[in-house]
DSSP file (Angstrom, degrees, kcal/mol; ACC not computed):
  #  RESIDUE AA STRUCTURE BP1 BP2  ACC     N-H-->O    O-->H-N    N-H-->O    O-->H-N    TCO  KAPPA ALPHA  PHI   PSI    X-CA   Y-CA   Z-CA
    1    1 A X    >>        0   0    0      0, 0.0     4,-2.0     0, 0.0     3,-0.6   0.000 360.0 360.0 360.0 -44.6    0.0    0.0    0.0
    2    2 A X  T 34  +     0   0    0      1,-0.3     3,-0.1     2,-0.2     4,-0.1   0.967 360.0  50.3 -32.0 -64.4    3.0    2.2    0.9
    3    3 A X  T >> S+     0   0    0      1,-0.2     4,-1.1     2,-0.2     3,-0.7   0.714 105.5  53.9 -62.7  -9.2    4.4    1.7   -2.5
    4    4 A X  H <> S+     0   0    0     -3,-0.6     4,-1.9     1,-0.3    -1,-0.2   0.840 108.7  51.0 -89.2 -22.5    1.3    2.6   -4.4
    5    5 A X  H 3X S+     0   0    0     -4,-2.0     4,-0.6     1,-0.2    -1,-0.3   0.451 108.2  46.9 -97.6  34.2    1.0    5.6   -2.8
    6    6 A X  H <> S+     0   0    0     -3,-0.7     4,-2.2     2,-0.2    -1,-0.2   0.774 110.1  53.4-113.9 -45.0    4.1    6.7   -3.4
    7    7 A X  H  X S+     0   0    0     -4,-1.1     4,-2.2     2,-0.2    -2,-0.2   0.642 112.9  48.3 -58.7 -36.6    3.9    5.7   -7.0
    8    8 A X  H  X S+     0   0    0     -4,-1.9     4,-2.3     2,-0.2    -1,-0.2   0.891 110.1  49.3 -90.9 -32.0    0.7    7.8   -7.2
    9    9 A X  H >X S+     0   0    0     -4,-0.6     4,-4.3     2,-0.2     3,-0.8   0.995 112.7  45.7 -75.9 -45.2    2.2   10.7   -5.5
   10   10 A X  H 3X S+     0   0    0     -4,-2.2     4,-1.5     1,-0.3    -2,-0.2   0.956 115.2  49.6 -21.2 -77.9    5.5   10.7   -7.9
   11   11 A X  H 3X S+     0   0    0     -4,-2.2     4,-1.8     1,-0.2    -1,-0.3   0.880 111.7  49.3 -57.8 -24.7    3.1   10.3  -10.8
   12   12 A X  H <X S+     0   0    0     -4,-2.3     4,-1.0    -3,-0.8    -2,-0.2   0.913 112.5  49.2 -78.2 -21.2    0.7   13.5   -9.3
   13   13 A X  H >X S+     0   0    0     -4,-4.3     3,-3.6     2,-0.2     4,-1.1   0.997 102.7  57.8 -70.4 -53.9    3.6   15.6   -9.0
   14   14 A X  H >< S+     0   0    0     -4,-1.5     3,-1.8     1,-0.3    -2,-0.2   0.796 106.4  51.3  14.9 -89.3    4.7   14.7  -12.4
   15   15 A X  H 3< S+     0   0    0     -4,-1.8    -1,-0.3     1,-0.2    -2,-0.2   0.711 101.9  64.1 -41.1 -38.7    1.3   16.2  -13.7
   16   16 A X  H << S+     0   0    0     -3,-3.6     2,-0.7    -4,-1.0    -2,-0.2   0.749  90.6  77.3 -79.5 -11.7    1.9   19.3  -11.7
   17   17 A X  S << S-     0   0    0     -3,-1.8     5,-0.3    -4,-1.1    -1,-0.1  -0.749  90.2-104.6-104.1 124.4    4.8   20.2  -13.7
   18   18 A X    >>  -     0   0    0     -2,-0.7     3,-1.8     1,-0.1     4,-1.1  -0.015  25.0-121.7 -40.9 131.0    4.7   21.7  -17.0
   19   19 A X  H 3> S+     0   0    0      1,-0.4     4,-2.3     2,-0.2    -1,-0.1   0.727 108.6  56.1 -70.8 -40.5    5.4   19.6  -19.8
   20   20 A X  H 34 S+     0   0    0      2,-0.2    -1,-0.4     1,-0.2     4,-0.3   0.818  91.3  63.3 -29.0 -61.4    8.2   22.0  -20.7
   21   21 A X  H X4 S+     0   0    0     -3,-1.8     3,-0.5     1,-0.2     4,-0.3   0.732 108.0  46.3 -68.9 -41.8   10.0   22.0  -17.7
   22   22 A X  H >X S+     0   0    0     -4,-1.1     3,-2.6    -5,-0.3     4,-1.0   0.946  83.5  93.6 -84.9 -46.4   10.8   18.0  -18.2
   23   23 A X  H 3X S+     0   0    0     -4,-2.3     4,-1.0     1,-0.3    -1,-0.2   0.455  81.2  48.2  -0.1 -56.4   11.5   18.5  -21.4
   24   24 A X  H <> S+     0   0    0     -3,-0.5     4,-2.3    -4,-0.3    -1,-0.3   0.760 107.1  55.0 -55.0 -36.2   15.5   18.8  -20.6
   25   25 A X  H <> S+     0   0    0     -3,-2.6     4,-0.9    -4,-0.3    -1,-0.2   0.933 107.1  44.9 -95.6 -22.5   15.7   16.1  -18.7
   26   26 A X  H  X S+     0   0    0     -4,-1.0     4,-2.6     1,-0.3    -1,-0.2   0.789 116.9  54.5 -87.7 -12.0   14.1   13.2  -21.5
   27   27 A X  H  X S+     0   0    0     -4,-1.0     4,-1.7    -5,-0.3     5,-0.4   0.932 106.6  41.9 -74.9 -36.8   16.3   14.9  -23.9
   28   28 A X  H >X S+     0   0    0     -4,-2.3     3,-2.3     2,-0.2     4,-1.2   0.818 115.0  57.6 -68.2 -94.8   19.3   14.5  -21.9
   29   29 A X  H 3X S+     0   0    0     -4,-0.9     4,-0.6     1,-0.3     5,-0.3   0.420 112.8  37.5 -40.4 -51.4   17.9   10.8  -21.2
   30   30 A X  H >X S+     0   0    0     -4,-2.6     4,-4.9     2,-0.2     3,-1.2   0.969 114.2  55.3 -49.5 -49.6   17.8    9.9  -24.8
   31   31 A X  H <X S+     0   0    0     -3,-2.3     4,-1.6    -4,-1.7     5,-0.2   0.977 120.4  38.6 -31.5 -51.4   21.4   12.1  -25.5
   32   32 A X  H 3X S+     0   0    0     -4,-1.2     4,-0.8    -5,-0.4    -1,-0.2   0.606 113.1  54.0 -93.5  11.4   22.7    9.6  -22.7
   33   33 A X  H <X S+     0   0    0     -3,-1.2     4,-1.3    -4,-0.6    -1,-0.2   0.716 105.6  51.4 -11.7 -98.0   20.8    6.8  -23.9
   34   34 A X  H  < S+     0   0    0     -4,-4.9    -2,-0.2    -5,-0.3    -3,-0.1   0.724 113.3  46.8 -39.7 -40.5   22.2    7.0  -27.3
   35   35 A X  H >< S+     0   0    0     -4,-1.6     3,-3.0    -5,-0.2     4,-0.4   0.939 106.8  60.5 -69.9 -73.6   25.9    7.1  -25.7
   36   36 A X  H 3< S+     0   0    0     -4,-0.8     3,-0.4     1,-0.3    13,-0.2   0.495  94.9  55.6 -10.2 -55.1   25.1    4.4  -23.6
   37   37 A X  T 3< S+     0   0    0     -4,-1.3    -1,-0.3     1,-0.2    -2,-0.1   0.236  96.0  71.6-106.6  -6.7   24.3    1.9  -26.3
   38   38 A X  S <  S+     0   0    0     -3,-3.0     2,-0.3     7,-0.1    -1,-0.2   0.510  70.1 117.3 -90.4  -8.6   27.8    2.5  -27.9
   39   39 A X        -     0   0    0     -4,-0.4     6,-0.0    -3,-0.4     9,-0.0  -0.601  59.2-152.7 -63.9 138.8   29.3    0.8  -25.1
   40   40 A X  S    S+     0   0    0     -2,-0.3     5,-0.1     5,-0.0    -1,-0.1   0.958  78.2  73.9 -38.9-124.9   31.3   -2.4  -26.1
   41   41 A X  S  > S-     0   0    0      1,-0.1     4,-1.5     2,-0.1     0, 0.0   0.178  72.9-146.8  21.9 104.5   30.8   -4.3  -22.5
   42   42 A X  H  > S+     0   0    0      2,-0.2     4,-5.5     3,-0.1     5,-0.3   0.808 105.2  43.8 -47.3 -62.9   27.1   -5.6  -22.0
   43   43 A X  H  > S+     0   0    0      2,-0.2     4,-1.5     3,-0.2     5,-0.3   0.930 114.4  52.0 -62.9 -37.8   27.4   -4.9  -18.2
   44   44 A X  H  > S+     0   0    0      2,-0.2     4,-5.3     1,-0.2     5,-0.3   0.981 112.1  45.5 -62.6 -68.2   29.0   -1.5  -19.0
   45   45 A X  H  X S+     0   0    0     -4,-1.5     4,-2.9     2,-0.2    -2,-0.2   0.858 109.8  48.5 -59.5 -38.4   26.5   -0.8  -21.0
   46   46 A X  H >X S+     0   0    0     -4,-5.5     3,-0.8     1,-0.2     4,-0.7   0.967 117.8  48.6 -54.8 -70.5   23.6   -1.9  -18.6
   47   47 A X  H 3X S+     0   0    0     -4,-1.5     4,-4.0    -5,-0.3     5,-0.3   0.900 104.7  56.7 -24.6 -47.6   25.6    0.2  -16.0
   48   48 A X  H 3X S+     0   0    0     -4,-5.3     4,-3.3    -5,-0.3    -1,-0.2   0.989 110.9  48.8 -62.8 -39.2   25.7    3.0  -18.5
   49   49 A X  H <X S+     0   0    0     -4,-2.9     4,-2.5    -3,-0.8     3,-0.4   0.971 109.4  43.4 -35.7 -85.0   21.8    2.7  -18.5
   50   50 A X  H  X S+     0   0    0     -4,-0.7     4,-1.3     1,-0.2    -1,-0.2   0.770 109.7  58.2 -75.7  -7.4   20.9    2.8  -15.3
   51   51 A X  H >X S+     0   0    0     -4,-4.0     4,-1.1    -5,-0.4     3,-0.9   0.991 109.4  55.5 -30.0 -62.9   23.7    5.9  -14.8
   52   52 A X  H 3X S+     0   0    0     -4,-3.3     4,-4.8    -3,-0.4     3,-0.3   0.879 110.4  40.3 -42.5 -47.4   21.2    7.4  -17.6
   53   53 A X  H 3X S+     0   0    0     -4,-2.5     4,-1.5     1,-0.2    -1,-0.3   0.739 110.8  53.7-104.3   3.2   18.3    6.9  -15.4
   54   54 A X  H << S+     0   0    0     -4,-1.3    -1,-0.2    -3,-0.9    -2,-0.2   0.480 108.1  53.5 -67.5 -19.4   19.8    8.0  -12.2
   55   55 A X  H  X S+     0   0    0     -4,-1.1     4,-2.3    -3,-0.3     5,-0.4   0.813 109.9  48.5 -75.2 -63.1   20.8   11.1  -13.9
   56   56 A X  H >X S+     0   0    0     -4,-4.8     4,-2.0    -5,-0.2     3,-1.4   0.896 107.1  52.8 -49.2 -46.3   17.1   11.6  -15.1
   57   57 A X  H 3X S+     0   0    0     -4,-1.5     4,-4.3     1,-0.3     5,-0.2   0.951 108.1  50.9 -56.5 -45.6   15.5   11.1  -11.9
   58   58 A X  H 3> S+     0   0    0      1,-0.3     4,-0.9     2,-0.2    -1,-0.3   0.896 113.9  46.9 -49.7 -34.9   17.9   13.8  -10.1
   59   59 A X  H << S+     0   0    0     -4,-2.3    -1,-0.3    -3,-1.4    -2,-0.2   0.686 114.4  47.6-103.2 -15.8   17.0   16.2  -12.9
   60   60 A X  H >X S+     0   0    0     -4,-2.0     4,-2.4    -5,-0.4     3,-0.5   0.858 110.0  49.6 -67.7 -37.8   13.4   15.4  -12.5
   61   61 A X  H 3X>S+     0   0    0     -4,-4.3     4,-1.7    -5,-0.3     5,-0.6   0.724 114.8  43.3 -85.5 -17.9   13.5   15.7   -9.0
   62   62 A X  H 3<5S+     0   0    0     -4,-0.9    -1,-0.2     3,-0.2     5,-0.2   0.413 112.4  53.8 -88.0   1.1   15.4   19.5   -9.1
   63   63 A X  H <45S+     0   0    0     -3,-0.5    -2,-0.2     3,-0.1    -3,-0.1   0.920 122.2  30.7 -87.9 -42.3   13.0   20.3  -11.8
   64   64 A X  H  <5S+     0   0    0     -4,-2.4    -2,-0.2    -5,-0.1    -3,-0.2   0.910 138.0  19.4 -45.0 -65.9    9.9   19.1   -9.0
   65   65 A X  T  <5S-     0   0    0     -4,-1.7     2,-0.3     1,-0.3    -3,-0.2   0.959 106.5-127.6-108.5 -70.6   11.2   19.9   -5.9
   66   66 A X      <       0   0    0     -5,-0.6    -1,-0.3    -6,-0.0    -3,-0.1  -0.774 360.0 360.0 127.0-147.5   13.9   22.3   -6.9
   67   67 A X              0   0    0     -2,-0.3    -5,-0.1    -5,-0.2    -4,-0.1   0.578 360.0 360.0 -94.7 360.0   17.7   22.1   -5.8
């Protein structure tokens, strides 16, 4: 129950923010994405992934919350 609402609150903040404002950050995720998929290395590259989406969440969450 925890997680759902946790999941629901994430997704209402999400919705509160202007579609704009995320914008930067799923372009950076694709940019790094893109990078990502040039790695050699299977495990590098899954590492370079979830770098990628540890990046986004950080720039979602300053975009949200602010710094």
């Amino acid at each position: 129950m925890k997680k759902l609402f946790v999941v629901l609150l994430l997704g209402a903040a999400l919705n509160a923010v202007p579609a704009p404002a995320l914008a930067g950050c799923f372009e950076d995720l694709g940019n790094c994405y893109n990078e990502a998929a040039k790695v050699d290395s299977w495990v590098s590259r899954w590492l370079a992934g979830l770098d990628c989406e540890l990046d986004f969440v950080e720039c979602t969450r300053i975009k949200i919350v602010g710094t």
